[in-house]
FILOGU-284187 format. One line per field, with one value per residue (C-alpha): residue number from 1; residue in three letters; x, y, z. Coordinates in Angstrom, 3 decimals. Each point is the difference from the previous one (the first is absolute). Layout:
torza = [NUM:...]
voza = [ALA:...]
c1 = [X:...]
c2 = [Y:...]
c3 = [Z:...]
//
This chain:
torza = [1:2:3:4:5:6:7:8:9:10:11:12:13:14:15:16:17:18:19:20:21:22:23:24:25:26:27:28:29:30:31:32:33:34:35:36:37:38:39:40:41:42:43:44:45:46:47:48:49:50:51:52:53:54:55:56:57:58:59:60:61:62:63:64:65:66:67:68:69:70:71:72:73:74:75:76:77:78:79:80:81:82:83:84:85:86:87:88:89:90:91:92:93:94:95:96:97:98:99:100:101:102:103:104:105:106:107:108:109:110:111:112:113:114:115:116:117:118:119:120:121:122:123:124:125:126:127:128:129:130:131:132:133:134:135:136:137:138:139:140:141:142:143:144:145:146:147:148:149:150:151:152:153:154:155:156:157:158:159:160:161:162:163:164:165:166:167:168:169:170:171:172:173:174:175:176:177:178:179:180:181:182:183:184:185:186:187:188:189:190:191:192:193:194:195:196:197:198:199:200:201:202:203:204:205:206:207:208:209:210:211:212:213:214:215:216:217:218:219:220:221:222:223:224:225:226:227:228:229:230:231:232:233:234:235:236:237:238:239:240:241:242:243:244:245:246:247:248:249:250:251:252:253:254:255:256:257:258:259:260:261:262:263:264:265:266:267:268:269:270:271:272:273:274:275:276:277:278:279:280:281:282:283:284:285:286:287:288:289:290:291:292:293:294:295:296:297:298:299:300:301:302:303:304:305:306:307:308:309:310:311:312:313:314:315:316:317:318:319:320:321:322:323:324:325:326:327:328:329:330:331:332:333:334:335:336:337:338:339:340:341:342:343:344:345:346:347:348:349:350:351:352:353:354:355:356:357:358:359:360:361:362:363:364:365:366:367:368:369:370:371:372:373:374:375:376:377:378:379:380:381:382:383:384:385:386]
voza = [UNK:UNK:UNK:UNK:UNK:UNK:UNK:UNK:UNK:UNK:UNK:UNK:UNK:UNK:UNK:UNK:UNK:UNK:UNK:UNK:UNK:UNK:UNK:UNK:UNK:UNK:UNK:UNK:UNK:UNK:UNK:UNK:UNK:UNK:UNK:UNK:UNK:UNK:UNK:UNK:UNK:UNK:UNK:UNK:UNK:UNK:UNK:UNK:UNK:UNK:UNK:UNK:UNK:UNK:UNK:UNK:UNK:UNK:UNK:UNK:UNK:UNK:UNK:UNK:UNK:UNK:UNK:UNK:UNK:UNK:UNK:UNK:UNK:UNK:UNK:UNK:UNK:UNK:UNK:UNK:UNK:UNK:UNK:UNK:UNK:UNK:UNK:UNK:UNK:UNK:UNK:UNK:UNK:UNK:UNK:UNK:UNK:UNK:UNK:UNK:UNK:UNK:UNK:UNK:UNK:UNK:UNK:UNK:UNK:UNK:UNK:UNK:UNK:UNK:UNK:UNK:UNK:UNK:UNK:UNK:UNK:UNK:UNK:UNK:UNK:UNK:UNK:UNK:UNK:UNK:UNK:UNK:UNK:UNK:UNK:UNK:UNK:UNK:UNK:UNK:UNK:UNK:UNK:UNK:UNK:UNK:UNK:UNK:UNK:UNK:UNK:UNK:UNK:UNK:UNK:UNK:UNK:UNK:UNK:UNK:UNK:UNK:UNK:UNK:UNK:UNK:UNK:UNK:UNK:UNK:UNK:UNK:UNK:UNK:UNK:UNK:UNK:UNK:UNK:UNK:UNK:UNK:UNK:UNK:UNK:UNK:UNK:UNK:UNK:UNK:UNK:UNK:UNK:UNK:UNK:UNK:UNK:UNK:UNK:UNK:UNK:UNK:UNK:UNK:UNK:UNK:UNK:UNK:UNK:UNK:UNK:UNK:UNK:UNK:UNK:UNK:UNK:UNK:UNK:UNK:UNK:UNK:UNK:UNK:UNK:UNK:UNK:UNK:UNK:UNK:UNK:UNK:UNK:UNK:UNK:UNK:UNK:UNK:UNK:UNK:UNK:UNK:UNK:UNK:UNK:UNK:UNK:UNK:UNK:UNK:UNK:UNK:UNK:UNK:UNK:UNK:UNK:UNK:UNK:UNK:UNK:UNK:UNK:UNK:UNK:UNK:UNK:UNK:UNK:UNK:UNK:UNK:UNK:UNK:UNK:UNK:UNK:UNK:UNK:UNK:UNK:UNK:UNK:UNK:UNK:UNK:UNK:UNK:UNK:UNK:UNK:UNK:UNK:UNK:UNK:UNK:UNK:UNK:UNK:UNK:UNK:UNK:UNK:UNK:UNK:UNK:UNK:UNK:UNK:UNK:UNK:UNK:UNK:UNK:UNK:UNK:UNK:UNK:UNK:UNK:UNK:UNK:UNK:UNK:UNK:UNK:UNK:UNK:UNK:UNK:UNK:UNK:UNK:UNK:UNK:UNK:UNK:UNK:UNK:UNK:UNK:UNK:UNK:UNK:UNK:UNK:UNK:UNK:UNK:UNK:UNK:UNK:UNK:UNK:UNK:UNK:UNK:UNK:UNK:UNK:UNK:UNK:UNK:UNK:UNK:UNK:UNK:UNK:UNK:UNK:UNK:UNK:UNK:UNK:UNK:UNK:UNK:UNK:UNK:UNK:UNK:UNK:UNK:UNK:UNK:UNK]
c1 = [25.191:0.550:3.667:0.477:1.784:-3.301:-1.388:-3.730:-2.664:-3.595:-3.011:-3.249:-3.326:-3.007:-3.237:-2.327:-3.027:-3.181:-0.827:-2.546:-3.617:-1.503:0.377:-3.319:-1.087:-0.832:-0.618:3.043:2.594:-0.664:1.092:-1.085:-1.329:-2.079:-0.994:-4.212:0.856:-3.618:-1.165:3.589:0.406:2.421:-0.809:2.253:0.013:0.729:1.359:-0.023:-3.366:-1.966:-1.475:0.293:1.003:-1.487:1.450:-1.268:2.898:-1.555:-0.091:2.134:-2.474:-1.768:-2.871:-0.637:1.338:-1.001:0.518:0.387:2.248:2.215:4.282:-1.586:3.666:-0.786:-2.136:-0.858:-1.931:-2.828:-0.512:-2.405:-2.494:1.453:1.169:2.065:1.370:1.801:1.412:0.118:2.365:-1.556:-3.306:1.160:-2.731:-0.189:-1.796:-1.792:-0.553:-2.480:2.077:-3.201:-1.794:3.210:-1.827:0.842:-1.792:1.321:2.155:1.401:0.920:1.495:3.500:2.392:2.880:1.025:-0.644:2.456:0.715:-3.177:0.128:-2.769:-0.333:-1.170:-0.670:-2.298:-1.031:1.424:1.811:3.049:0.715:3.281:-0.513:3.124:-0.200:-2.172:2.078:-3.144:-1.382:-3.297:-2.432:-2.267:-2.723:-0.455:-3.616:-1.404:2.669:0.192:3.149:-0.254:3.678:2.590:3.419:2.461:3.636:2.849:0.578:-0.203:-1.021:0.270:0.634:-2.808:0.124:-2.086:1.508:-2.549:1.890:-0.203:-3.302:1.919:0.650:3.296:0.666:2.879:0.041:2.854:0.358:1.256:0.949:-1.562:-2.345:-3.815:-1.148:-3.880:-1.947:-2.804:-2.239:-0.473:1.550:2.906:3.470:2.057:3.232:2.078:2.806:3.287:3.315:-0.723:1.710:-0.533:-2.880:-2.274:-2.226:-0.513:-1.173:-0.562:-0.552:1.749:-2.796:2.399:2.344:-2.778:1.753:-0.061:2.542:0.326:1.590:1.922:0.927:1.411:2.668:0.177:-0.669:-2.929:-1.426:-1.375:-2.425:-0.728:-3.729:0.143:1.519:-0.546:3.743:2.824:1.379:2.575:1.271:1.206:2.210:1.865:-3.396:0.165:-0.531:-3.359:-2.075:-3.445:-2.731:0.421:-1.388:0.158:1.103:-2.109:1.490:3.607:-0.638:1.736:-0.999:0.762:0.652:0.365:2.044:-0.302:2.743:3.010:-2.336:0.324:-1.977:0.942:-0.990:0.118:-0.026:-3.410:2.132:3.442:-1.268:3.332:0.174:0.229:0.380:0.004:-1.909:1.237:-1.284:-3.848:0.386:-0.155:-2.093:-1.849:-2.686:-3.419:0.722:-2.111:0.527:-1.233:-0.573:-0.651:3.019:2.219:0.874:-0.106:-0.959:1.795:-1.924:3.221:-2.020:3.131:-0.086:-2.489:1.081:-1.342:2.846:-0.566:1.919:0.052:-0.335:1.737:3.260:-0.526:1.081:-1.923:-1.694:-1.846:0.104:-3.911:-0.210:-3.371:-1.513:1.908:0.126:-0.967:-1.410:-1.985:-0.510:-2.946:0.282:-3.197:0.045:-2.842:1.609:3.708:0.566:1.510:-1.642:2.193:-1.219:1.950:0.150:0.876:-1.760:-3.688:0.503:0.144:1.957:-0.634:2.692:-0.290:1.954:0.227:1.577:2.510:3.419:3.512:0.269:-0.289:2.964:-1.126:3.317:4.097:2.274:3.836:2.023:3.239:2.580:1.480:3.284:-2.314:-3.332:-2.229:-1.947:-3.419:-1.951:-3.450:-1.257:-3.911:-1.093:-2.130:-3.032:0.412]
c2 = [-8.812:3.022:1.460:3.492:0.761:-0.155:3.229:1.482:-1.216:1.088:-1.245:1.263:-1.704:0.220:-1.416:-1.977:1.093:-1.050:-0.545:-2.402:0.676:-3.495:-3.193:-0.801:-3.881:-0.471:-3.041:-2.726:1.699:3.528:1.950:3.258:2.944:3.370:2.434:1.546:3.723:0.583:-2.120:-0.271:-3.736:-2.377:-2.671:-3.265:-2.641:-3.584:-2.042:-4.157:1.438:1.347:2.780:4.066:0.825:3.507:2.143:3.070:2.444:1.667:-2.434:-3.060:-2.372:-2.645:1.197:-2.368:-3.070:-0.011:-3.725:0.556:-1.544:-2.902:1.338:4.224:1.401:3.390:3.113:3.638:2.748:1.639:3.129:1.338:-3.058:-0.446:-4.085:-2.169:-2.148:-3.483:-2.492:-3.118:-2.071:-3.456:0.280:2.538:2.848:3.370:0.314:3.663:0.866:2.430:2.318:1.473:-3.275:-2.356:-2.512:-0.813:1.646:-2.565:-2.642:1.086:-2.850:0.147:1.356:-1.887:-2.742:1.088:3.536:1.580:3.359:2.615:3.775:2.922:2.638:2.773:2.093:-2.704:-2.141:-3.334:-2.418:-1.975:-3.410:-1.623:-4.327:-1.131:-3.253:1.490:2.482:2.585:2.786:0.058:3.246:0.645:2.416:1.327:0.785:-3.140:-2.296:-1.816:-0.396:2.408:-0.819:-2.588:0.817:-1.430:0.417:-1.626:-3.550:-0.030:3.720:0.527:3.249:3.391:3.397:3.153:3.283:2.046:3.263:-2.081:-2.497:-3.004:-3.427:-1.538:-3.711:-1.930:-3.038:-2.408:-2.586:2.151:2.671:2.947:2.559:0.383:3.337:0.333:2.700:0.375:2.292:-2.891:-3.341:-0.542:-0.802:3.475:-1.317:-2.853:0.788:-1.741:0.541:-0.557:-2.757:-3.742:-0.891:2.989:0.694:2.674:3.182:3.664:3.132:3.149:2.233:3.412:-1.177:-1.859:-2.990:-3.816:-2.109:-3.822:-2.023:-3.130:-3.023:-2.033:2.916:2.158:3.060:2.637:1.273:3.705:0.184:3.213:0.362:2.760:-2.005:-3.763:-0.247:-1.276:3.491:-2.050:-3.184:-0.137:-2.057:-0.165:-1.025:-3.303:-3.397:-1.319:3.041:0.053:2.340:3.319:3.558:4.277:2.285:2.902:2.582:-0.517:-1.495:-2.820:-4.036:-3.053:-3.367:-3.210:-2.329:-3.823:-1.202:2.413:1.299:3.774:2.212:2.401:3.816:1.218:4.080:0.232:3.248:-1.394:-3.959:-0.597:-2.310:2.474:-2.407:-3.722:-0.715:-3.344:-1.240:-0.670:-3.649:-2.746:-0.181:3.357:0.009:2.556:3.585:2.800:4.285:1.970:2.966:1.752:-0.818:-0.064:-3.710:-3.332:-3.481:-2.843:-4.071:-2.503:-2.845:-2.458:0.876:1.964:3.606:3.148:2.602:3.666:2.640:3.454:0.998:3.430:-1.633:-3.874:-1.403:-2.725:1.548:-2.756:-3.828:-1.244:-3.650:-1.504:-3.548:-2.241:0.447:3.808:0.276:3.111:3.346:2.891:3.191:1.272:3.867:0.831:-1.265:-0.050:-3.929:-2.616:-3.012:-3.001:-3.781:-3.225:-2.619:-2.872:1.502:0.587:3.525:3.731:2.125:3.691:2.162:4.015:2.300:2.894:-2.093:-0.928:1.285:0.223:-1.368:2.274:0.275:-0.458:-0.411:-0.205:-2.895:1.440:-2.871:0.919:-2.485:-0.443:-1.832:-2.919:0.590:1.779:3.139:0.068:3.691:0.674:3.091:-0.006:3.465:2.810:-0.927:-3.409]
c3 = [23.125:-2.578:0.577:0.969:-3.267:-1.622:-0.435:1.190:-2.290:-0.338:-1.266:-1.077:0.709:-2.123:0.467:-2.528:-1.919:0.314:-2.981:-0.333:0.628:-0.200:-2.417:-1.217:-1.017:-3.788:-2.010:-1.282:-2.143:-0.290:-2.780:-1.782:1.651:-0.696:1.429:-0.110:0.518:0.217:2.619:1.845:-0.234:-0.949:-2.451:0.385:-2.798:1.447:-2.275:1.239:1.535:-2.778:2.213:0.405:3.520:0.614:2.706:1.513:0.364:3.134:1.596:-1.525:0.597:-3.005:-0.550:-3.006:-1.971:-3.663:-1.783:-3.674:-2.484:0.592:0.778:-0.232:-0.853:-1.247:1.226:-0.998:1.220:-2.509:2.011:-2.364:0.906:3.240:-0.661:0.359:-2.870:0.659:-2.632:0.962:-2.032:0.492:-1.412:-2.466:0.985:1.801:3.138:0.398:3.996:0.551:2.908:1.234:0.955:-0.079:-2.702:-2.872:-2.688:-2.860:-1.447:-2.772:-2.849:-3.630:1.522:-1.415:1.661:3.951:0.220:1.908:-0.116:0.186:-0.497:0.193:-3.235:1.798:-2.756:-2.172:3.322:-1.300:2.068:-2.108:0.847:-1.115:-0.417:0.748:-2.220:-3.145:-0.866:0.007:1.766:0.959:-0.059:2.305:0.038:3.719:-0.729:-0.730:0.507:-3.377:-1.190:-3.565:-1.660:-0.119:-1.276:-1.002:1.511:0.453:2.335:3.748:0.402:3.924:0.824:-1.192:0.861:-0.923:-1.920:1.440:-2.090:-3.422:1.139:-1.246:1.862:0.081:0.132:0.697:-1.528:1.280:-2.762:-2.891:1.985:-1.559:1.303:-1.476:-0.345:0.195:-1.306:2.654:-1.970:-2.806:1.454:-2.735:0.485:-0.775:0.473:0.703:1.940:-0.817:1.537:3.307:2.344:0.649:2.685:-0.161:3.072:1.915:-1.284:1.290:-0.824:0.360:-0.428:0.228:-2.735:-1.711:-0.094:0.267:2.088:-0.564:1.906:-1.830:2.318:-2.182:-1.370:3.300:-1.269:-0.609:-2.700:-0.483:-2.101:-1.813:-0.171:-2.332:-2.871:1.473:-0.669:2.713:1.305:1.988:1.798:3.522:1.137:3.046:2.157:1.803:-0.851:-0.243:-0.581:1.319:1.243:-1.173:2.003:-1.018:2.762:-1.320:2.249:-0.716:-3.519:0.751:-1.398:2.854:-1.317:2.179:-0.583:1.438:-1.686:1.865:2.951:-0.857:-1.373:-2.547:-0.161:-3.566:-0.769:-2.054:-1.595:-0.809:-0.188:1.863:3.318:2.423:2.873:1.159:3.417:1.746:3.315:-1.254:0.918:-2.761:-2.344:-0.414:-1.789:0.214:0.682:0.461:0.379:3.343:-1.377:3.022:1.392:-3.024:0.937:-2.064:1.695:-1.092:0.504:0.632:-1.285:0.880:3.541:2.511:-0.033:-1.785:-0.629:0.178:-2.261:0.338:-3.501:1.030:0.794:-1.605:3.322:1.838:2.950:1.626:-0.739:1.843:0.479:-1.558:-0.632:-2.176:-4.007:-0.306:-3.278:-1.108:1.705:-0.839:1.761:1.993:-0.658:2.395:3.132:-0.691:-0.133:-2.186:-0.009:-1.015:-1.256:1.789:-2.722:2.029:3.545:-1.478:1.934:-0.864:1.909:1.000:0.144:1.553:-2.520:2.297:2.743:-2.467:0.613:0.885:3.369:2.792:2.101:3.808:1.985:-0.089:1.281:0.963:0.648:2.046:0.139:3.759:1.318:0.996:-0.713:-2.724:1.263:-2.326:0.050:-1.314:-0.776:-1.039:-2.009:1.596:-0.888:2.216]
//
């Protein structure tokens, strides 16, 4: 019984989204994701598998399963050939996926020790491969598929990422911590960055600023690299513990950096390199992120739990929290039709989550709660529209 004393008390009601459009079966372990923008489909590497899981975004079905290397962990787009390029770090080679015919085209050898990390040189139509144990990056010529360089950087490179304003490639390499600077027009080494934290990984670019961030998860902090002058511009601290996956907010210029160490994620002012704010409630462990850019929003995997958070990148709050398979790994946004599509790690699934359906919950009703001498007196009021 609530005593009388107690004053009236409402309530209001909101409803759920429905934000899932399907979960689609893929092979064991999935991991990295890409997206064809020409032919709309989704390419999923599967790592325990050794297959490609490709999914047609119209209508989220498999239409194909590519086998290729042994533990695929790596994929990029060449969307001047219109492939698909997977490394597969067992068999140390690079599987090239023909998107128009879903074969593969070749098998490319002479990389060097697990390649990991792959990105696309637009300008010169190269792919760069980083070989996570042979402290090398591997060059490879999009036209004919031969790998034509092999340089030398520094141990455990993992993380690359394209300068498209200065056509260099950036490499993180994680044993000495430094940064390799490669000139793309001629394949040398520019600069060796220095200066940066312990645990290099991720990389990105702010292509506005012309910038490089880095995230270090071994010193919790990021790096900004200036690409101008290959020098350290600055070091941010205050981010989280355990830095991880790093993503650019082009329209408000900001830089998103998970961290699986704290569970927050930490927004960083691309203009000030100051912590502007520190999102909790993305579950544990958050790992791969990706930007909505048509809805200003940023997608957050919680690869400890089950849950994908949303955050409205106007306001950094979380907006939605959408319950997934179990391990959520890596996430590639579908421009065409609005969708994320996120990889399971320990569910062999890909979810599909609706971006326009994604918001704060709408409000459908009001509970007043009137406290009586003996009994409580409990109102509902639903809104106009029913």
């Amino acid at each position: 019984m609530l005593s009388s004393a107690i004053p009236m008390m409402s309530s209001d009601v909101y409803a759920a989204d429905g934000d899932i459009i399907t979960t689609i079966s893929v092979g064991s372990t999935p991991w990295g994701i890409a997206f064809d923008s020409t032919n709309n489909r989704m390419y999923v590497v599967n790592f325990a598998a050794g297959t490609v899981s490709v999914i047609n975004t119209a209508t989220n079905a498999v239409v194909d399963t590519i086998s290729v290397g042994s533990n695929p962990i790596g994929i990029a787009f060449d969307s001047t050939n219109n492939r698909m390029y997977v490394t597969n770090w067992g068999p140390n080679t690079v599987s090239v996926i023909n998107t128009a015919t879903n074969a593969v085209d070749a098998t490319i050898t002479g990389v060097g020790t697990n390649p990991w990390g792959i990105a696309f040189d637009s300008t010169n139509n190269r792919m760069y491969v980083a070989n996570d144990s042979g402290a090398k990056v591997s060059v490879i010529n999009t036209a004919t598929n031969a790998v034509v360089d092999t340089i030398s950087v520094g141990s455990n490179p993992i993380g690359i990422a394209f300068d498209s304003t200065n056509n260099r490639m950036y490499v993180t390499n994680w044993g000495p911590n430094t940064v390799s600077v490669i000139n793309t027009a001629t394949n040398a080494v520019d600069a060796t960055i220095t200066g940066v934290g312990t645990g290099t990984r991720s990389i990105a670019f702010d292509s506005t600023n012309n910038r490089m961030y880095v995230t270090n998860d071994g010193s919790n902090t990021v790096s900004v690299i200036n690409t101008a002058t290959n020098a350290v511009d600055a070091t941010i601290t205050g981010v989280g513990t355990g830095t991880r996956s790093i993503a650019f907010d082009s329209t408000n210029n900001r830089m998103y950096v998970t961290n699986d160490g704290s569970n927050t994620v930490s927004v960083i002012n691309t203009a000030t390199n100051a912590v502007d704010a520190t999102i909790t409630g993305v579950g544990s462990n958050p790992y791969g992120i990706a930007f909505d850019s048509t809805n200003n929003r940023m997608y957050v995997a919680d690869n400890g739990g089950v849950k994908v958070s949303v955050i409205n990148t106007a306001t950094n709050a979380v907006v939605d929290t959408i319950s997934l398979g179990s391990k959520p790994y890596d996430i590639a946004f579908d421009s065409t039709n609005n969708r994320m599509y996120v990889t399971n790690n320990a569910w062999a699934k890909v979810s599909v989550i609706d971006v326009n359906s994604v918001t704060a919950p709408a409000q459908v009703g009001t509970v007043t709660i009137t406290p009586g001498t003996d009994t409580t007196a409990l109102s509902w009021s639903a809104p106009s529209d029913g």
